[in-house]
N, C-alpha and C positions, 0 to 999 in steps of 0.2 A: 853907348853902343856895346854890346857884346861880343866876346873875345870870337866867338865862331861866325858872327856878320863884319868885323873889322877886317880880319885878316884878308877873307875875299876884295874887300874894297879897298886897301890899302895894294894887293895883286894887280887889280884893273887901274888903278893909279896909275902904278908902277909897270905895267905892258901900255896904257897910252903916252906916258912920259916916254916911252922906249920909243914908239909910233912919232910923238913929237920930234922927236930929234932924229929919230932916223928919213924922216919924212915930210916935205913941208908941210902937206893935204893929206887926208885921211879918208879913203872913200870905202861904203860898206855895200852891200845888199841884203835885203831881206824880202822872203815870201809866204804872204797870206795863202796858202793852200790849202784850197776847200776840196774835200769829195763829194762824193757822187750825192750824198743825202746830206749836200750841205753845211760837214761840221769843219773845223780848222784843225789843224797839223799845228801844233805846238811843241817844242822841246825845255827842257829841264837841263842846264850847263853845268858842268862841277865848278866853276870859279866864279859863277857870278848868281846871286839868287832869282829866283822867279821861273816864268814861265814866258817865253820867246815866241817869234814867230823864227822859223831856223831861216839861216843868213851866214854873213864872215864876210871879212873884208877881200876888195879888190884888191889883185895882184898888179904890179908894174905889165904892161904888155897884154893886161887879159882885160877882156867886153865887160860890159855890166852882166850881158847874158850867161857868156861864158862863167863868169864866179859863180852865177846865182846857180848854174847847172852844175859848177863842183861842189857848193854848200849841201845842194838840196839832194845830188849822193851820196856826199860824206855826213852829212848831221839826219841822216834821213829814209835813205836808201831809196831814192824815190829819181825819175826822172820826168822833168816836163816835155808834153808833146805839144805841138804845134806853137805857137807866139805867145808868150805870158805877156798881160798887160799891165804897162808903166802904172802906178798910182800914184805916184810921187816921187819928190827928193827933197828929202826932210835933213836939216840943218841942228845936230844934236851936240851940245854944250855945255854935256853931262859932263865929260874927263878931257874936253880939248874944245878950243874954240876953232879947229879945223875939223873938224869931222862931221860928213855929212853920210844921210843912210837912203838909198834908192830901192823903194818896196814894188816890188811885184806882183799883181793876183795871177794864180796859176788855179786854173780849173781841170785842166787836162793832163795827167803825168799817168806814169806807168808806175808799177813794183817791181824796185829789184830785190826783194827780198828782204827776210827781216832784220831789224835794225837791232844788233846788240849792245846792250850798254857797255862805254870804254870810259878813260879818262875825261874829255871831253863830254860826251854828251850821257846822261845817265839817266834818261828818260826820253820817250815821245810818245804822243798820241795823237789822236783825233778827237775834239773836244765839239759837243754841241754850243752856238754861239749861247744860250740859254744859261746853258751849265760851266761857263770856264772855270777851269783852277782858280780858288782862292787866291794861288800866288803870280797870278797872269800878271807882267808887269802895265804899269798904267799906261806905258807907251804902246804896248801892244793892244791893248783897249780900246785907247783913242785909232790906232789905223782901221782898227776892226768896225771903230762905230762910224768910220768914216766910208768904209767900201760898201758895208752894210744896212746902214740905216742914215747913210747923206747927208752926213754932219758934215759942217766946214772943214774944209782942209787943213789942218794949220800947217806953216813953214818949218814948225820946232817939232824935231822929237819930243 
């Protein structure tokens, strides 16, 4: 592996290791967000590679709603209007055998404006499902072929 793909992965290690022990469970959210003609909202994270759907974990005290409406302001600038619908809660195994990740489709959000790149997030767009980024990760793929074209659900990220 390469010294610029290690360092990121030996990072998310070492913030789930953090997660493990500071926390028995690990709970996340993430949301599929389409517009208006259709395409997905994806993000680009400085510490971990690929292409996301945007998301972060739940806080002690806060909904599944309530996170996915801090994510999807802060990695996003976007707010959802009316009920975003559950699609699952997927059990991911990647960096901890406690952490599980609750996806959303959201059809309906507002713009608060545009999103500048920071530390954290260094890209977003709206991607035609046709045309995703070469570097969309697989897991994002599989949610996507599962809302969009009725693939089995799996249980695993």
């Amino acid at each position: 592996m390469a010294a610029g793909k290690l360092i990121p992965e030996v990072r998310n290690r070492l913030f789930h290791l953090y997660f493990r022990l500071a926390r028995p469970m690990t709970l996340g959210v993430r949301a599929a967000v389409f517009d208006t003609e259709d395409r997905v909202l994806l993000v680009r994270h400085s510490y971990t590679p690929g292409w996301h759907m945007p998301g972060g974990g739940v806080e002690p005290g806060e909904t599944l709603l309530d996170a996915l409406a801090k994510e999807l302001r802060e990695e996003a600038m976007i707010a959802p209007q009316g009920q975003p619908r559950l699609h699952g809660v997927f059990y991911n195994d990647r960096y901890s055998r406690r952490d599980h990740v609750a996806v959303y489709i959201v059809r309906d959000f507002i713009s608060l404006g545009a999103r500048k790149p920071d530390r954290e997030i260094v890209e977003t767009g709206f991607f035609p499902l046709s045309n995703l980024p070469p570097a969309t990760t697989q897991s994002t793929r599989a949610r996507l072929a599962e809302i969009v074209e009725g693939q089995s659900i799996s249980q695993k990220w």
